[in-house]
Residue, then its C-alpha position, 0 to 999 in steps of 0.5 A: x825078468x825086466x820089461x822093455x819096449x821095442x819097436x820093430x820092423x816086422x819082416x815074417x811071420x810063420x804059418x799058425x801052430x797049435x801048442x797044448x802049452x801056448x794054444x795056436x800061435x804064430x812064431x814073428x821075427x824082424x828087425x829092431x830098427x834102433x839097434x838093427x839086431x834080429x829078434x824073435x817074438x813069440x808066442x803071439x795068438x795072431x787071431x785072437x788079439x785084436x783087429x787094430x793090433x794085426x800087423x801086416x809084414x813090413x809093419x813097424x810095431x811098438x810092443x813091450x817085451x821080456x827076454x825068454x827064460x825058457x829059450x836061450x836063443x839070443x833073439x828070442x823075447x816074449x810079448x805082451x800082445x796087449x801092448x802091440x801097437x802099429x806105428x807105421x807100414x813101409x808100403x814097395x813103393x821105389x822098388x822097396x826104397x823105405x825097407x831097404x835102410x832097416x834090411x840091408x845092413x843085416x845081411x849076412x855073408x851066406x847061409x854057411x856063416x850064419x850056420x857056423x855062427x848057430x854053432x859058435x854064438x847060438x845066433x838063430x835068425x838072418x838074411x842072406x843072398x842065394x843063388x841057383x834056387x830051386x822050388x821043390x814040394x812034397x806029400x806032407x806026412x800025416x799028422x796027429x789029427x786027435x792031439x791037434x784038435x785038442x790044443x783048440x779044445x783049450x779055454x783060455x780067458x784071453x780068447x774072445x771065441x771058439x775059432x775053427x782050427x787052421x787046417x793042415x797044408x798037404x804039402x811040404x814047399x822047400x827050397x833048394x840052393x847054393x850060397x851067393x859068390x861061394x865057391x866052397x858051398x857045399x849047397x842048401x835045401x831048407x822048408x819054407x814055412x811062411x805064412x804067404x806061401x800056405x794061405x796062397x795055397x788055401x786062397x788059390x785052390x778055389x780057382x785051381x781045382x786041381x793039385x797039380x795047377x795049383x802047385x805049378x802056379x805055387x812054384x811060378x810065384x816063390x821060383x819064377x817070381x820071387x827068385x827071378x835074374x831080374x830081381x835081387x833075391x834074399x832069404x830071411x832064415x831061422x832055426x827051431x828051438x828044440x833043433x837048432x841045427x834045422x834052419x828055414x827059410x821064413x820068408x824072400x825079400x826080392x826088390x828088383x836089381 
């Protein structure tokens, strides 16, 4: 498969997952700031590779990549993480100004057209406006504790060292909502799997000690700040490979109006 090198604005980055084929990996997904078309870049061993190639969100990165061959998504590359280098970081300063050419054009219609255009053209990543969201969370469902542990028991020789495994989130954050201007929207209710939202709940318990502050502190930031009138909210979306009818939400971008 031929190698090529891209360079990317890095718009999210979902919670990192154990694989017994991958080990634990963190699924990226941003813009191609010279073509302006969506990709998907995965799978990366976030904090396995090195500390000067750790890029944030909104960083504009340098990798070299390869079309997947085992998921046939459009948007969808493999990486060579040694190659990752970080070119620039588009800091919020003006109200998000120096994001704004690279996010803008990429917005789509609603929700309802990048799901119709999943099922016509396979497409799996976008950006699109919401309105009348709601934050819900849930009890998450036990999982498999035995075969998690197991994907951290594999060596592998480009790991520097034994990392504890991240733990599970109890709970399952979604987002309820309708499509911007669309009166036919039959309404949404998509799991939000940013990475953000899962380490402020790791970060956050220490100060909140109990589930129900935390959770209400949770919902004032990703409802009452992010999705607040004053600004002008978008979802950054993706679906699953082996599901590819299942879209979630990856992210919010919410520069003031």
């Amino acid at each position: 498969m031929i190698q090529e090198t891209k360079e990317v604005l890095i718009t999210v980055k979902a919670y990192p997952n154990p694989s017994r084929k991958y080990g634990e990996t963190v699924c990226v997904a941003g813009i191609d700031i010279h073509t302006h078309q969506w990709i998907r870049l995965y799978p990366i061993p976030y904090r396995d590779i090195d500390d000067d190639k750790k890029f944030a969100k909104y960083s504009i990165i340098e990798v070299k990549v390869r079309k997947a061959t085992d998921d046939t998504r459009p948007e969808s590359y493999k990486v060579d993480t040694g190659s990752i280098k970080i070119l620039d970081q588009l800091d919020p300063k003006n109200n998000w100004e120096k994001r704004k050419p690279f996010l803008l054009p990429t917005v789509s219609p609603s929700l309802c057209t990048i799901l119709e255009e999943s099922q016509q053209m396979n497409r799996s990543l976008g950006m699109f406006k919401p309105e009348r969201v709601q934050f819900t969370y849930q009890k998450a469902k036990c999982k498999d504790s035995e075969k998690r542990e197991s994907c951290y028991a594999q060596t592998d020789f480009l790991i520097k060292y034994q990392k504890h495994a991240i733990e599970d989130i109890p709970y399952d954050f979604k987002y309820s909502f309708y499509c911007h201007e669309k009166s036919d929207c039959p309404g949404h209710n998509l799991a939000i799997i940013d990475w953000e939202i899962n380490q402020s709940f790791r970060k956050w318990r220490y100060k909140y000690k109990k589930d129900e502050e935390l959770l209400d502190k949770i919902k004032q930031r990703w409802q009452d700040g992010m999705c607040a009138e004053k600004h002008d909210t978008y979802f950054f979306v993706g679906n699953m490979n082996r599901f590819r009818s299942i879209f979630m939400v990856l992210g919010v971008w919410y520069p003031k109006k």
